[in-house]
C-alpha positions in Angstrom: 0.0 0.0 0.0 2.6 2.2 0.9 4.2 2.0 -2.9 0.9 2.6 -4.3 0.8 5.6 -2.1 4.2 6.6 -3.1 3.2 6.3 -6.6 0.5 8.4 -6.3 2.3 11.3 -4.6 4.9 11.6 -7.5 2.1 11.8 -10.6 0.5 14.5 -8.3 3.9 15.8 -8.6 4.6 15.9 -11.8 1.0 17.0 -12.8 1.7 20.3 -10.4 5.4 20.7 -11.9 4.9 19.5 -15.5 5.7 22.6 -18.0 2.9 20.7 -20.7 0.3 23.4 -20.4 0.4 27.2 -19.4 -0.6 27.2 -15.8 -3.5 29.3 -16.2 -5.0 26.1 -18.4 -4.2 24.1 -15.8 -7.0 25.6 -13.2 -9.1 26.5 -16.2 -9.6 22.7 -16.7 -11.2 22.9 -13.3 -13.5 25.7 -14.4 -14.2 23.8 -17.6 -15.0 21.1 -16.2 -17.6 21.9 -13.1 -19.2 24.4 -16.0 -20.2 20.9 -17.9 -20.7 19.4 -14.7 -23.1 22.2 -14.2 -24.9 22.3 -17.6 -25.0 18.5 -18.1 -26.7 18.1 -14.9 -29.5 21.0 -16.0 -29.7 19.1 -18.9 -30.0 15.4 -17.9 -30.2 15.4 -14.3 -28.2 14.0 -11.2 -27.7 10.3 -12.5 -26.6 11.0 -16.1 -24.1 13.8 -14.6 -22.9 11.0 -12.1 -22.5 8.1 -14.4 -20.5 10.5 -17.4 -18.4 11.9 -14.4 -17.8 8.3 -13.2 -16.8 7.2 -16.9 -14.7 10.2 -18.1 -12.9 9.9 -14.9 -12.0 6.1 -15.3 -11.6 7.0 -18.9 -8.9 9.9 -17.8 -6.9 7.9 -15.6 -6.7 4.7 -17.9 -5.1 7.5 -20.3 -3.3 8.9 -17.7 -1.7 5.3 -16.5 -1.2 4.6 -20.5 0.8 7.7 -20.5 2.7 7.0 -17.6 3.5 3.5 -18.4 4.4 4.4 -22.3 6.6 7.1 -21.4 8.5 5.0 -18.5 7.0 7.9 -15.7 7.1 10.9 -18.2 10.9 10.7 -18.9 10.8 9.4 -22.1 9.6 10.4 -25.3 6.2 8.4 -26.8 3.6 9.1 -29.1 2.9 13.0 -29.1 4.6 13.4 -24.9 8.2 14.9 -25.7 10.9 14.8 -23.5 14.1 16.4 -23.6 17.1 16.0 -21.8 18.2 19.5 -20.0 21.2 19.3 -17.9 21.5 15.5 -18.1 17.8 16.0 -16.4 14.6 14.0 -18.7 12.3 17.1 -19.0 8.5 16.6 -20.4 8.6 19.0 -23.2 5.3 19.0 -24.6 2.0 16.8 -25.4 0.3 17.0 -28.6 -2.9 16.2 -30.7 -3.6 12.7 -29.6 -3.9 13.2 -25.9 -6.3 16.2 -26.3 -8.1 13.6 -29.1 -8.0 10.8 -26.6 -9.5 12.8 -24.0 -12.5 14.1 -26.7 -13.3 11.1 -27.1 -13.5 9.9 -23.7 -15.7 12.8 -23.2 -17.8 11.5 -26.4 -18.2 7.5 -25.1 -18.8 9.2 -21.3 -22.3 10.9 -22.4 -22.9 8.1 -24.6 -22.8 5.9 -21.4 -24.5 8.1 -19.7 -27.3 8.4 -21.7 -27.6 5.3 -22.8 -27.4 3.8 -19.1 -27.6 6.8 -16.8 
């Protein structure tokens, strides 16, 4: 449990520390996200909101763990994640079109779900 734990604490980390994204995007995901929270559950109601949360979330961390496990803990280069090597130090660089694809789509199959079994 402890590793697990361990584990955790260095993706939070590297999320807070990571250079990917301009740090005002960072807490404007927040924002994005409780505003479809918000609208979604106008629209559909308490259980649809619940079930798409529950699914994009799984949905985010499988990428998440793919991502982590592809790029050996973000220090080396895979698919669209660059790294580069700054003083002899692996440095994430920059993500590109798939991960921001692959996280549309989860969005897309999480209201599917939800609507469909919400």
């Amino acid at each position: 449990m402890s590793k697990l734990l361990r584990e955790i604490q260095d993706d939070a980390r590297f999320v807070r520390a990571h250079t990917l994204q301009p740090k005002w995007y960072k807490y404007g995901k927040i924002i994005i996200l409780l505003g479809v929270l918000g609208g979604y559950y106008a629209l559909f109601g308490g259980r649809k909101t619940a079930v798409f949360l529950g699914v994009f979330l799984l949905l985010s961390l499988l990428l998440h763990l793919l991502y982590r496990a592809g790029t050996h803990k973000f220090t080396r280069t895979w698919l669209d994640f660059v790294v580069v090597e700054e003083d002899g130090v692996p440095k994430a660089k920059r993500i590109g079109a798939f991960y921001y694809i692959a996280i549309l789509v989860n969005a897309l199959i999480a209201v599917a779900v939800s609507l469909l079994f919400g």
